[in-house]
Structure formats: structure tokens, C-alpha cells
N, C-alpha and C positions, 0 to 999 in steps of 0.2 A: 583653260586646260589646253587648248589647242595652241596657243603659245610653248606652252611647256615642251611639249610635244615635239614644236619646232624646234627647238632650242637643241633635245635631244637629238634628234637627226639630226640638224647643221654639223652638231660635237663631231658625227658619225664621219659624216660625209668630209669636213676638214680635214679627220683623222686619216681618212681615208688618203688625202691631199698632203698630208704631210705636216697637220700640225698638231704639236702632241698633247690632243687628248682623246680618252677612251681607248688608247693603246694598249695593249695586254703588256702584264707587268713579270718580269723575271728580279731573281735575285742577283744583286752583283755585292756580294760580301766582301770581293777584296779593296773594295773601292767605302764600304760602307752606306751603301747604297740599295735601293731599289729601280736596277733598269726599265727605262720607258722603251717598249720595246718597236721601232716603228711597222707600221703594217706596212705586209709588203706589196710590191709596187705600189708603194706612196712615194711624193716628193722627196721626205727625207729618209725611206729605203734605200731609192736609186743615188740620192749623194752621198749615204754613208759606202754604198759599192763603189763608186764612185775614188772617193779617198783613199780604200783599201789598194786599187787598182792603181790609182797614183803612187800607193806606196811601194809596190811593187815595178813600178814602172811601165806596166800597161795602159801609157795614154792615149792608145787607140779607144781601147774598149771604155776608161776613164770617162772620153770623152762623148760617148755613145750616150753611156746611163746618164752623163750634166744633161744632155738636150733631153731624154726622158725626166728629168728632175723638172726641167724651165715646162713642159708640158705638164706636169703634174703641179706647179703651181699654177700657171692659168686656170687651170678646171678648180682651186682653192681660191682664187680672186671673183670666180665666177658665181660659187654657193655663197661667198659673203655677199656680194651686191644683191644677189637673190633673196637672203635672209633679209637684210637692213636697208631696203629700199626703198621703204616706206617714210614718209618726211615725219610723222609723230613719233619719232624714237625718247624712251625714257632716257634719263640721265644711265640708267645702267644698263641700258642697249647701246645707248652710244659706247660708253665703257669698252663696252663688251668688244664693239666692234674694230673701238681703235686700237686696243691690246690686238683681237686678230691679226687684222689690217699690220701693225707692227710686225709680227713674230713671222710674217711672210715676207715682207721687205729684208727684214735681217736676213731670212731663209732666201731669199734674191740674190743677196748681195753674197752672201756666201758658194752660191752656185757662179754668177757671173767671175768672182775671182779666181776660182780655181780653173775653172771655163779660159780664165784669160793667160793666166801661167803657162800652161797646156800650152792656147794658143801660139802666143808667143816662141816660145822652145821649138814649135813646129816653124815657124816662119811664117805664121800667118799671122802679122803685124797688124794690120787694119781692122778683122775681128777681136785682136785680142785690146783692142782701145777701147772699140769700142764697147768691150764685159769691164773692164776699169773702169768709163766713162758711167757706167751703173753701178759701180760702187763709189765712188766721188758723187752720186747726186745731190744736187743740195738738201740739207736736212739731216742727212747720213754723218757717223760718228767719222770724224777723220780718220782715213787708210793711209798709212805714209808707204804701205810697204805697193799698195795700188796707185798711190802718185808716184814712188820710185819706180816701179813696172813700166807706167806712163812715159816718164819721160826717156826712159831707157828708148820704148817701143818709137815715140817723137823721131830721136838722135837718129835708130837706125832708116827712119822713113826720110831723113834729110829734111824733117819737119820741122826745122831750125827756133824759129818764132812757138811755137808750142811748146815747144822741148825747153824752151830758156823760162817759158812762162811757169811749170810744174818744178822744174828746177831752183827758183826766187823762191816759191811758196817751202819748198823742202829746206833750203840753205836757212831763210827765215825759222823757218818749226823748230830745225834740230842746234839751230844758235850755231852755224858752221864756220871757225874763225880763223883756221887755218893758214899759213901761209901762202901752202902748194893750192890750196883750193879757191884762195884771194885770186892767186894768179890767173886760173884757169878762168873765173869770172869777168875777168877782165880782157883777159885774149877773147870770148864769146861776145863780149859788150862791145871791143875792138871791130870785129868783124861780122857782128851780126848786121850792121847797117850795107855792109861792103861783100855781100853773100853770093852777088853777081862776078866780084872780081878774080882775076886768077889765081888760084891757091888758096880761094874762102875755103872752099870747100874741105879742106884738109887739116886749116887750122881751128876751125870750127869745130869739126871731129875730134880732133885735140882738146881742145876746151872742153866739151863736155864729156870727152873720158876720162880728165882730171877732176871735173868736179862731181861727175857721179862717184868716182872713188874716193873722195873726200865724204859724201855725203853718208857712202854706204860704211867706211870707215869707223863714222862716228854710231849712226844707228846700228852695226852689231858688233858694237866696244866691247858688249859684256850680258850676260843675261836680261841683268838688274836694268841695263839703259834700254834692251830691247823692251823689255820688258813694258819701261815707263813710257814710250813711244808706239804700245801698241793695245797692249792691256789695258796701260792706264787712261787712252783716250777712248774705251766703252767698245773696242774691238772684238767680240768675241770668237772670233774665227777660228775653227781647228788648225787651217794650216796654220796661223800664228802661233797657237799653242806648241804644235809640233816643233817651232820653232825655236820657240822660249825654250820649251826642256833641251833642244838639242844643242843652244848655247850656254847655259846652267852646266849642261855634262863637259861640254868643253870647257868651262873652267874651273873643274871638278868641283862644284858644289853640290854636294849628295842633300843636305836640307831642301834646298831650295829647288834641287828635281824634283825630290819626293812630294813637296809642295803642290812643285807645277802639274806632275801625274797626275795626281790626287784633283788636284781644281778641274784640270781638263776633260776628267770624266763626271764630274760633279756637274759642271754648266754643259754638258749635254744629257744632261737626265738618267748617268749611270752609263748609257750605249755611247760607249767610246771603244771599238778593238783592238783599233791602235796605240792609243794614248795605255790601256792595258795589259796589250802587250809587255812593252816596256814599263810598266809597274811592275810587274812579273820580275822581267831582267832585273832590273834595280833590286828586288827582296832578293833574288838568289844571290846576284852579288855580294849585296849586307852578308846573307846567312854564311856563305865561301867565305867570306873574309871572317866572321865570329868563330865560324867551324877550324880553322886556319891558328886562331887565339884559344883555342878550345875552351870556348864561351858557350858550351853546347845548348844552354835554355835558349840565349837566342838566335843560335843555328837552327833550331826546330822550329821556334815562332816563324822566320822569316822564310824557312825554307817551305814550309803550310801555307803561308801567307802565296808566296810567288807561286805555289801549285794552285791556287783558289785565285788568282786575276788569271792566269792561262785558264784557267774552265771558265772562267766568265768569259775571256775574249776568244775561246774556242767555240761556246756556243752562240755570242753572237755573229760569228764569221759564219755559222751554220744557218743563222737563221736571215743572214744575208745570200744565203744560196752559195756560199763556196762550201767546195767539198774538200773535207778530208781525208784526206790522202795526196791530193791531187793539185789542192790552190795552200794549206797550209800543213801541217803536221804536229801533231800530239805527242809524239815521242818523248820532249822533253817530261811533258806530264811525269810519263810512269820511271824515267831517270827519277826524277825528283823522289819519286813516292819510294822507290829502291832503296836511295840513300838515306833517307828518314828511320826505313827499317836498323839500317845500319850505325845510326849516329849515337853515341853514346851515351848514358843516361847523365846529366847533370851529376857532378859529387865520384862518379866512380870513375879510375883511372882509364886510361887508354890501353887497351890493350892491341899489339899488332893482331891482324885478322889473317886466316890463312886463304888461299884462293878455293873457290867450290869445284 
């Protein structure tokens, strides 16, 4: 009994920490889901603020909540070693623990990278290697897009020797066969030995600004190749998600955002704002364009629909502590519900409307 016991507390206390269980549950319909909703000031609270502020561009404050997230996972490293300390662990203690142990490391590595983006853009080169260098640990699913950050940050640190080393591993990954990028590899292989001499310095810089744009080139060809280079190697990271739809939209594939929407809020357990947000947009668009063919059945499906992911990702922005009015706005909401009054019934003609 007194196991059992434990077991429920631990739930409590992780949840607490940021991992999702014993979370209170909201609906998120437009997503076909039930939101996990994180408790707040938990670790995965303070990153979902976190993201929203990155969306925004507030990487001050961004950066505030990552370093309250890295403190709210320690205090969740610290009730697992507390629980599973004991060396008589059953097979489905062990279980139990390596799942934890796991879904905190991934929750790691997705604070450290965004942590490092941040840093980087800020010019603080040296911390932002070293939140990469925690997402590259060994064991970790391959980050191409935290090796590309890396050697970017190498090039600007004049860290020649590093920078050539993350760079081989990328050119290798992404099969880079280029002409312009052969070149550049060869000007770095040139003067990487001769880095002392007059004008290394210059053409080395050169070389690797040819072949990071070679590399970056090839990695965001197209949704589908970012996709296969990030997704598909066990990445689950929102900002990559983010990423994916925002290359899917650039080359207008409305399947495969709708898609990526949809996933992006699925592998976060429903509480996605952002990724719903943009669900939202996407249905209105559809329904403007159906309403537009006067296809009115699915001007009303879709225009219901993108009014129903705005109230899911209104009320999770609420219950991340932004206010309304003030950090996002609802307005579109009640547009939306305006024009529904007004759309026309399936089957019956158009008639002009006169103004109120």
C-alpha cells in the first residue's frame, strides 16, 4: 500500500516539475483532442511561456521563463532519484523510471535549444554552444538544425577546427554534392592547416560561408526534405514543428500544413497556442476561399472550425498567464461568429445585403 501511495505522489510532484501526468484536462476540439494542460509554474508551463514570447519576439522575457524551466527540471531529476533509489527496483519500476528519466531529457534538450537560438541572436556565442552541446549529447536523436546553429556559432567564434568538424558531420547527413559547396570545402581543407598565415583568416570565413549555405540550401529545399531531416530522425521539438508548417506554407501545400498543424498539437498533448493559432488561420482561409466559390456548407464547417482552435488557443494563452487584451486579442473570435450569422444557407441564392 504504501508503495501505491508513493507512486501517486511521485505522479504529483513530477507533474508539478513538468511532466505530463495528473495534469488537469481541458477540451481542445479543434484539434480533436483533449488538452494536457501543464500546471502552472511547472517546467513545461514556464517553456510553453517561453515559446509564446519567442513568438512574439520577446527574447528577453523568453529567456527568463528557459532558466525558470532548467530549474523546474532539476527539482523533477531530483523526486525521480528520490523515488527509484532503491537498488531492488522491479522490472516495472525500472520501466517506469526510464520512461520518466526519458520524457525529461527530451524536455532538456528542448529547453537548452531554444535557450541556444536566443542565445546566439543575442551574441552570446559561448553559452549558446554550449545549450547545442546538450542537445547533440550522445544518445540524443540527431539535431541537424542544433549541429547547423553549432557550427555557425564555431565560424563566428574563429573556432576554425570545430566549426570544420560539425560541418564534415552535416555535409555527410544531408549528402551535400554541390559544386559551389565542393569548392568551399576545399578552400577550408586549403587553409585550415595554414590558419596562422596572412589572409587565413579571411578565406577560411569564406569557406565556411559558402558551405553553410550550401548546407542550409539543401536542408530547407522544401517542407518534405525539412521535414525528412528533422521529423524523421525522432526530433520532436516545437520549434521544428514551427518550422515545418512555415515551409509547407511557403510552398503552398495547404495538405501537408494542415497535416503539420494537426501533428504539432497532437505530440504536445493537445497544449499547443501557437501551432493553433495557425490552425485557426489556415480553416478561415479554406472557409474565405469556399465562401468566395459559394461552397457555403464548407464556408460554415471551416469558418466553426477556425473559431473553435482560436478559443482553444485563447484559453490556453490564458491559462499561461497572458492577458487578454493586452498580450493577445479575441476580436477575430467574434468577426468570425458575425460573419457565420450572415453566410448564406447551402441551396439558397445570394442575395446582396443592404448595410445596418
Amino acid at each position: 500500500m504504501k508503495r501505491s501511495v508513493s507512486i501517486c505522489l511521485t505522479a504529483l510532484f513530477l507533474a508539478m516539475a513538468g511532466v505530463s501526468v495528473c495534469t488537469a484536462q481541458t477540451p481542445a476540439p479543434a484539434a480533436g483532442l483533449t488538452a494536457m494542460v501543464p500546471l502552472k509554474k511547472s517546467a513545461r508551463w514556464y517553456y510553453e511561456r517561453a515559446l509564446v514570447l519567442f513568438t512574439q519576439e520577446k527574447t528577453g522575457h523568453a529567456v527568463v521563463e528557459l532558466y525558470r524551466a532548467e530549474e523546474g527540471q532539476r527539482v523533477a531529476y531530483e523526486v525521480v532519484e528520490a523515488k527509484f533509489q532503491h537498488k531492488d527496483l522491479t522490472p516495472a519500476e525500472k520501466a517506469e523510471s526510464d520512461s520518466i528519466k526519458e520524457q525529461l531529457k527530451e524536455q532538456d534538450r528542448m529547453i537548452a535549444f531554444l535557450l541556444g537560438i536566443i542565445q546566439r541572436r543575442n551574441q552570446r556565442t559561448v553559452d549558446a554552444i554550449q545549450m547545442f552541446e546538450k542537445v547533440l549529447e550522445p544518445g540524443a536523436p540527431e539535431h541537424i538544425l542544433a549541429r547547423l546553429e553549432m557550427a555557425r556559432a564555431y565560424a563566428d567564434l574563429r573556432g576554425w577546427d570545430k566549426a570544420w568538424g560539425q560541418v564534415q558531420k552535416l555535409v555527410k547527413l544531408l549528402n551535400v554534392r554541390d559544386s559551389r559547396t565542393n569548392g568551399g570545402m576545399r578552400q577550408i581543407q586549403t587553409w585550415l592547416p595554414r590558419y596562422k598565415e596572412q589572409g587565413a583568416e579571411k578565406n577560411l570565413a569564406e569557406g565556411f560561408k559558402i558551405v553553410l549555405a550550401g548546407i542550409e540550401t539543401v536542408l530547407f529545399d522544401s517542407g518534405a526534405k525539412y521535414r525528412e531531416w528533422t521529423l524523421g530522425l525522432k526530433v520532436r521539438d516545437p520549434y521544428v514543428y514551427n518550422e515545418v508548417i512555415r515551409l509547407f506554407q511557403e510552398d503552398e501545400n495547404p495538405e501537408e500544413t494542415r497535416l503539420m498543424l494537426t501533428e504539432a498539437i497532437r505530440v504536445r498533448e493537445g497544449f499547443a497556442p501557437i501551432p493553433l493559432l495557425g490552425l485557426g488561420d489556415f480553416q478561415e482561409k479554406v472557409a474565405a476561399a469556399a465562401e468566395k466559390e459559394k461552397k457555403y456548407d464548407l464556408a460554415r464547417t471551416e469558418y466553426t472550425a477556425a473559431i473553435t482552435s482560436y478559443e482553444a488557443a485563447s484559453a490556453q494563452l490564458k491559462a499561461l498567464d497572458f492577458a487578454e487584451g493586452k498580450d493577445f486579442s479575441t476580436d477575430r473570435i467574434g468577426q468570425l461568429r458575425r460573419k457565420l450569422e450572415t453566410l448564406p444557407k447551402a441551396g439558397t441564392p445570394f442575395e446582396k445585403r443592404t448595410e445596418d
